[in-house]
ROTORKE-157292 format. One line per 5 residues: number of its first residue (from 1); their letters; for each residue y, z, x of C-alpha. Coordinates in nm, 3 decimals, always signed. Layout:
<pts>
NUM	a	Y,Z,X  ...
</pts>
This chain:
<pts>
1	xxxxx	+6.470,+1.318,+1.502  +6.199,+1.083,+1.336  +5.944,+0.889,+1.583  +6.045,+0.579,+1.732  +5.803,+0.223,+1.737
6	xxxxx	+5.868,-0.052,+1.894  +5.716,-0.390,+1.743  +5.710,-0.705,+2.016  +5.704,-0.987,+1.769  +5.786,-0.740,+1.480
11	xxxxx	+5.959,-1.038,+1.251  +5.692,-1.240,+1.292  +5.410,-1.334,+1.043  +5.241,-0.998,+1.077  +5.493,-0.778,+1.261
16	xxxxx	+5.730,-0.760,+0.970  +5.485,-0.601,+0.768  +5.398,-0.352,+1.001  +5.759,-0.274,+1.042  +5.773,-0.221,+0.670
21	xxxxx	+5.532,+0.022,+0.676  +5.622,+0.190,+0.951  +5.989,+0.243,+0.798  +5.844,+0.373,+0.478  +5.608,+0.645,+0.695
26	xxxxx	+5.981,+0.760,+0.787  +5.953,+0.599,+1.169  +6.264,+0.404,+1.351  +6.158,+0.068,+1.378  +6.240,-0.139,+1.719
31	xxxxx	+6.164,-0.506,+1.646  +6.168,-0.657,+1.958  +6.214,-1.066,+1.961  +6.377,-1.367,+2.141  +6.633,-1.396,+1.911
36	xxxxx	+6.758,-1.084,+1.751  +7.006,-1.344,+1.490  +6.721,-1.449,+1.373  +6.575,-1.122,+1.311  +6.849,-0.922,+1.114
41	xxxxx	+6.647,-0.999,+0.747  +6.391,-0.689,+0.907  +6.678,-0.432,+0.865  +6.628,-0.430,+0.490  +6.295,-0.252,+0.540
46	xxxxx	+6.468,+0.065,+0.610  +6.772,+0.318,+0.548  +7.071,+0.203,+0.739  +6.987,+0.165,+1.124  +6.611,+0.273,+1.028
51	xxxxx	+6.489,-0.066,+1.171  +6.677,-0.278,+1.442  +6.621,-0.628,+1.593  +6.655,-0.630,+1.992  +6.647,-0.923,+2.192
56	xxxxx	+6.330,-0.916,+2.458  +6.170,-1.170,+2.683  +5.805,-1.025,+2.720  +5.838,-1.313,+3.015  +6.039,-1.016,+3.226
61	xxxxx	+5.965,-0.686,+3.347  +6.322,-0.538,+3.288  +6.349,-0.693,+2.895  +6.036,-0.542,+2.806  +6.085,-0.180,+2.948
66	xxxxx	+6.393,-0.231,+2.790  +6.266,-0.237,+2.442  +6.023,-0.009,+2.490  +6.291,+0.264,+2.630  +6.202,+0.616,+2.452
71	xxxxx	+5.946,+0.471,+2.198  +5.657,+0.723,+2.089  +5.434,+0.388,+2.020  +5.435,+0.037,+2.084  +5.273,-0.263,+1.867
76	xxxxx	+5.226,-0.589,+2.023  +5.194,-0.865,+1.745  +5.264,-1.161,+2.020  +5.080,-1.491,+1.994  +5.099,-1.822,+2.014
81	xxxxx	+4.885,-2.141,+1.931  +5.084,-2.416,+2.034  +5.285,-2.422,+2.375  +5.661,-2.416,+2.378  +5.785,-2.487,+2.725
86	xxxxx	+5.728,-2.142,+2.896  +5.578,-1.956,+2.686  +5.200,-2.065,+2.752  +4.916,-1.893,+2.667  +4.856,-1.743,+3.012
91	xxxxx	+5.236,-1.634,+2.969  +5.208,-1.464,+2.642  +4.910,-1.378,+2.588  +4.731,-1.268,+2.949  +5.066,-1.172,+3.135
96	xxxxx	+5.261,-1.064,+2.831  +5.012,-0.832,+2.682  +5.008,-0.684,+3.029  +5.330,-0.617,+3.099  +5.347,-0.472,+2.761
101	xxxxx	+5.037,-0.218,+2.833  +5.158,-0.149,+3.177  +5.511,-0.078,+3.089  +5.386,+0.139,+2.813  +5.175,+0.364,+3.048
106	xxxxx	+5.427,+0.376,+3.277  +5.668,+0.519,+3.010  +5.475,+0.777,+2.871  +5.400,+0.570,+2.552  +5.170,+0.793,+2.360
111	xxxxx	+4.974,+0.490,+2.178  +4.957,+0.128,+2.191  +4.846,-0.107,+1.965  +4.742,-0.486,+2.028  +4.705,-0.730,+1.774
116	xxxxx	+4.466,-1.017,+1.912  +4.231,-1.254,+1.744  +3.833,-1.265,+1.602  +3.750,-1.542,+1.853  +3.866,-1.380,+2.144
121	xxxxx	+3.604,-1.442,+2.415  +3.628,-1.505,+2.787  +3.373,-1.807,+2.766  +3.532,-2.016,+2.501  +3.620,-2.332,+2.620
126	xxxxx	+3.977,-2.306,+2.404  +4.247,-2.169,+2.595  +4.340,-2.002,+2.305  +4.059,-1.799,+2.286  +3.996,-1.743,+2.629
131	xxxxx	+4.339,-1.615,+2.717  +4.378,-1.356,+2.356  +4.037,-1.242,+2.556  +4.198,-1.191,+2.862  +4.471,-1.035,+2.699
136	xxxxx	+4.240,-0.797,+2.567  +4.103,-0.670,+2.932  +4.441,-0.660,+3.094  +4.543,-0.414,+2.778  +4.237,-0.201,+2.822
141	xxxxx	+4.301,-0.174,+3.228  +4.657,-0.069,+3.192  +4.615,+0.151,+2.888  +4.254,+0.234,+2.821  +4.323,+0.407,+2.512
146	xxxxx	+4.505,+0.088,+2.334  +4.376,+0.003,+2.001  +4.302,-0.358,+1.963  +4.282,-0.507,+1.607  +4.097,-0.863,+1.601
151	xxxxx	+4.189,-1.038,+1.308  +4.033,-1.369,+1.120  +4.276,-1.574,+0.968  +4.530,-1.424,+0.831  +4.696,-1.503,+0.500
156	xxxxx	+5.011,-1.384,+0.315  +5.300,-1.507,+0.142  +5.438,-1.679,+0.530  +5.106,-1.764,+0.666  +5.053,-2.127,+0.799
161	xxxxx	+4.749,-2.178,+0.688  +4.726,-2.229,+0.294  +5.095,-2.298,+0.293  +5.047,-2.588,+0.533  +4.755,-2.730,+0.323
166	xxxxx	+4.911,-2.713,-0.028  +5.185,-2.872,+0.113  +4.977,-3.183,+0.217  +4.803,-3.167,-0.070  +5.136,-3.291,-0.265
171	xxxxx	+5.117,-3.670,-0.138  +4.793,-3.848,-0.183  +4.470,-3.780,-0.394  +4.288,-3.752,-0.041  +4.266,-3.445,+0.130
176	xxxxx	+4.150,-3.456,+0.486  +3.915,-3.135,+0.597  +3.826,-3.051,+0.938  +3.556,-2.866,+1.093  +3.430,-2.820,+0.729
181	xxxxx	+3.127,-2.632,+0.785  +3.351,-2.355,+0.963  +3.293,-2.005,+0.793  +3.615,-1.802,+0.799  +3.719,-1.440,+0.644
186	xxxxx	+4.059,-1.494,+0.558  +4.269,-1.201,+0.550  +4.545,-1.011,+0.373  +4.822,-0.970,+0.621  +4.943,-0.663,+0.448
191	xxxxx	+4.585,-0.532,+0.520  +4.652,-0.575,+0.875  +4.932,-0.389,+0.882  +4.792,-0.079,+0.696  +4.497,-0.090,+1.005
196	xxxxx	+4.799,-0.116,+1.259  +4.961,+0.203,+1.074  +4.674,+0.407,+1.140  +4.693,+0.329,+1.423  +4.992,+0.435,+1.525
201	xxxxx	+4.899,+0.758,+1.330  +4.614,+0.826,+1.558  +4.365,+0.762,+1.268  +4.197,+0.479,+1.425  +4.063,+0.403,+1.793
206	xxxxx	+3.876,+0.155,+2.037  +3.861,-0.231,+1.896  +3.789,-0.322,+1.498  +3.725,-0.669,+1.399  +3.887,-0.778,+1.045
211	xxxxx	+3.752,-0.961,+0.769  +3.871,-1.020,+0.423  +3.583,-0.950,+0.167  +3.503,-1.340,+0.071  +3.341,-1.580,+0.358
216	xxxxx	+3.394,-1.934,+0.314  +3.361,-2.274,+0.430  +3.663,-2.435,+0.564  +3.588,-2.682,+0.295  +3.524,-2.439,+0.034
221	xxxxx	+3.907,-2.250,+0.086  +4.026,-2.580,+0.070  +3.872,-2.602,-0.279  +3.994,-2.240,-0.363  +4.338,-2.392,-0.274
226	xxxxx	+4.332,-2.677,-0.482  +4.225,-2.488,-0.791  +4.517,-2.251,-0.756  +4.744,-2.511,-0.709  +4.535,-2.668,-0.995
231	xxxxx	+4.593,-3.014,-0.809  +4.271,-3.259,-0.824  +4.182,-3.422,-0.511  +3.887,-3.614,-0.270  +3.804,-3.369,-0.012
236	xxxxx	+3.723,-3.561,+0.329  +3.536,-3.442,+0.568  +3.705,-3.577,+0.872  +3.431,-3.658,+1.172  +3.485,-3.467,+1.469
241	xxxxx	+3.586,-3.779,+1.719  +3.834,-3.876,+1.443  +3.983,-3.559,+1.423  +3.983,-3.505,+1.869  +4.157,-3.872,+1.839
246	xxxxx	+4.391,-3.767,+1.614  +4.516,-3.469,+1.794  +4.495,-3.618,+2.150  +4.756,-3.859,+2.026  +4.940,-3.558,+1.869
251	xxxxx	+4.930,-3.379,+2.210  +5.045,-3.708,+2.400  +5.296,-3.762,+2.195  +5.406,-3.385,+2.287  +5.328,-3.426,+2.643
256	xxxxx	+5.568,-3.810,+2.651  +5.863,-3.632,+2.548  +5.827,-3.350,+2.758  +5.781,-3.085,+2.489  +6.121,-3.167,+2.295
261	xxxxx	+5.856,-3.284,+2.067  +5.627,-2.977,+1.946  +5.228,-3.064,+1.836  +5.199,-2.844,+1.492  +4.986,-3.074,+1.337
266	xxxxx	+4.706,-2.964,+1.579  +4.608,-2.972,+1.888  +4.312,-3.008,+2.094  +4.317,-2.654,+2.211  +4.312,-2.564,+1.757
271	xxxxx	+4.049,-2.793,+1.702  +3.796,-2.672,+1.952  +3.894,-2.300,+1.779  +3.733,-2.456,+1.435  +3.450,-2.544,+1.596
276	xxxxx	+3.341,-2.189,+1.613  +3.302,-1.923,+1.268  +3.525,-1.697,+1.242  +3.363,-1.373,+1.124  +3.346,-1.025,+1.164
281	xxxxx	+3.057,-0.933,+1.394  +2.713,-0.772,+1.186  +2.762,-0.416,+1.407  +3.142,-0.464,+1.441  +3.382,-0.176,+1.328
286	xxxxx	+3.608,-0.292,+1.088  +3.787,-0.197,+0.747  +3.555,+0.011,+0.572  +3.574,+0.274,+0.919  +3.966,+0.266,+0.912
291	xxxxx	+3.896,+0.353,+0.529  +4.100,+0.052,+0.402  +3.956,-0.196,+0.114  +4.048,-0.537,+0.207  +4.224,-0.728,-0.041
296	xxxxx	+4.021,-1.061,-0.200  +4.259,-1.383,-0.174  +4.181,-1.404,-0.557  +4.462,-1.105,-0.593  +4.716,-1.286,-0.399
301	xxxxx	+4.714,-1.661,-0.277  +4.829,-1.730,-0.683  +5.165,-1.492,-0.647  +5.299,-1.758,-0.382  +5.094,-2.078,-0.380
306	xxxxx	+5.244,-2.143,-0.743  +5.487,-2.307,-0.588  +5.244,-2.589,-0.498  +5.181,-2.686,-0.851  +5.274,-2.981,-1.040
311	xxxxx	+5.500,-2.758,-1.237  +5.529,-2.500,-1.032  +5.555,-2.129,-1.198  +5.523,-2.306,-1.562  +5.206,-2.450,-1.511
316	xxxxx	+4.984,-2.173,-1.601  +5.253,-2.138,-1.925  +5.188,-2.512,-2.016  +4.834,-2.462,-1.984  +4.758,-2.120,-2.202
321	xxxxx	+4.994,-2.346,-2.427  +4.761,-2.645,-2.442  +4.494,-2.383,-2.519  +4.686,-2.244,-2.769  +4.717,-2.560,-2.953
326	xx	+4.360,-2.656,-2.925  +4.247,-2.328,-3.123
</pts>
């Protein structure tokens, strides 16, 4: 009988396309979620019963031991950045990436793999940060051998990064930009998932920081943005106490109606996160010692931010044709 994963968080953003991957390297595929209804698109990925959604509160000792229940490897692609009535970050990410590692050793799991975040770090004064740090030590106590793959942010057909900026791009010829002079390394989320695959494997071990091959300015993806959208606007730097004000009204607006009203705008908590680069270290493992070539956003970010255009798919059609006509 083939090997069994299971994936906590295996339809989200990232975990669906290591669940892909793991179907085609002939694994069963346990996607573990809240709500398995909402999961049943992942079954596609695989031959008939190859990959199966399974409800799981990683809130709950039982639920989680649960899922995990005769798996050869786990994969824990849980995160948050915004809290949603329980699930805080010291919920998810501290106690839930605990129970996940200490569940697994208890079980015999023969590998573990942790997907947390490039600025991890137990002195960040963002909670976010802090607790994907903390996360990160309660793994490595319960299951010393866990690979843990930090990540910068990640982009992909579903990410809510560019997709949420081309969007607000449509109205207006002004484009706000915060923390402009932020240096990211965007990266492919299918990359991500080939460095969680090895994984798995056994190919890869200890912690590796990932990084896309182009480093830019906040400012300057929003530019990369715009010109594949090929939509002309002002970029405006917002100032920093305009942009705390801003999202200390979003997060009291959140906080007045008792969380029935979710901050995804941003928060506080995201906008200290800007404030710092997000970059892969100088003596940092990373992509080139899995033996993976990380994909340049140049390859991809056109193949779904088309959709942003004026014209959508046709405007690189009317374009070539206005060239056309002026040769």
């Amino acid at each position: 009988m083939s090997k069994l994963v299971t994936i906590f968080g295996g339809s989200g953003f990232i975990g669906r396309y290591i669940a892909r991957r793991m179907a085609q390297e002939g694994w069963r595929v346990r996607v573990a979620v809240r709500r398995e209804n909402e999961a049943l698109f992942v079954r596609t990925y695989g031959a008939m019963g190859q990959v199966e959604p399974v409800r799981c509160n990683l809130r709950d000792d039982a639920s989680v031991r649960g899922a995990m229940q005769g798996a050869d490897a786990v994969v824990n692609c849980v995160g948050i950045l915004v809290r949603e009535g329980k699930n805080t970050f010291d919920a998810v990410q501290v106690q839930g990436a605990a129970r996940v590692a200490r569940m697994a050793a208890q079980l015999g799991v023969s590998r573990l793999v942790h997907i947390s975040s490039l600025g991890a770090a137990t002195s960040s004064e963002c909670a976010y940060a802090r607790t994907k740090a903390a996360g990160e030590a309660a793994v490595r106590t319960d299951f010393p051998s866990a690979v843990i793959l930090r990540p910068s942010v990640v982009f992909g057909p579903e990410d809510k990064f560019f997709n949420k900026f081309a969007m607000m791009a449509r109205w207006g010829v002004v484009l706000p930009v915060v923390s402009a002079k932020t240096r990211m390394q965007p990266v492919y989320v299918d990359d991500i998932a080939k460095a969680a695959v090895k994984a798995v494997l056994g190919e890869a071990n200890g912690t590796y920081e990932l990084g896309g091959p182009d480093t830019m300015t906040m400012r300057s993806l929003m530019r990369k943005m715009l010109e594949v959208t090929m939509r002309k606007r002002l970029l405006f730097n917002v100032p920093h106490w305009m942009a705390y004000s801003m999202a200390a009204l979003f997060d009291g607006i959140q906080y007045i109606s008792g969380g029935l009203v979710v901050n995804r705008l941003m928060t506080r908590d995201q906008l200290k996160l800007l404030g710092h680069d997000s970059v892969v270290g100088a003596h940092a493992r990373g992509f080139a010692d899995l033996g993976i070539e990380p994909t340049p956003m140049a390859a991809v970010l056109p193949d779904y931010l088309w959709r942003f255009r004026v014209s959508g798919q046709y405007d690189a059609i009317k374009a070539s044709a206005r060239n056309l006509h002026n040769t």
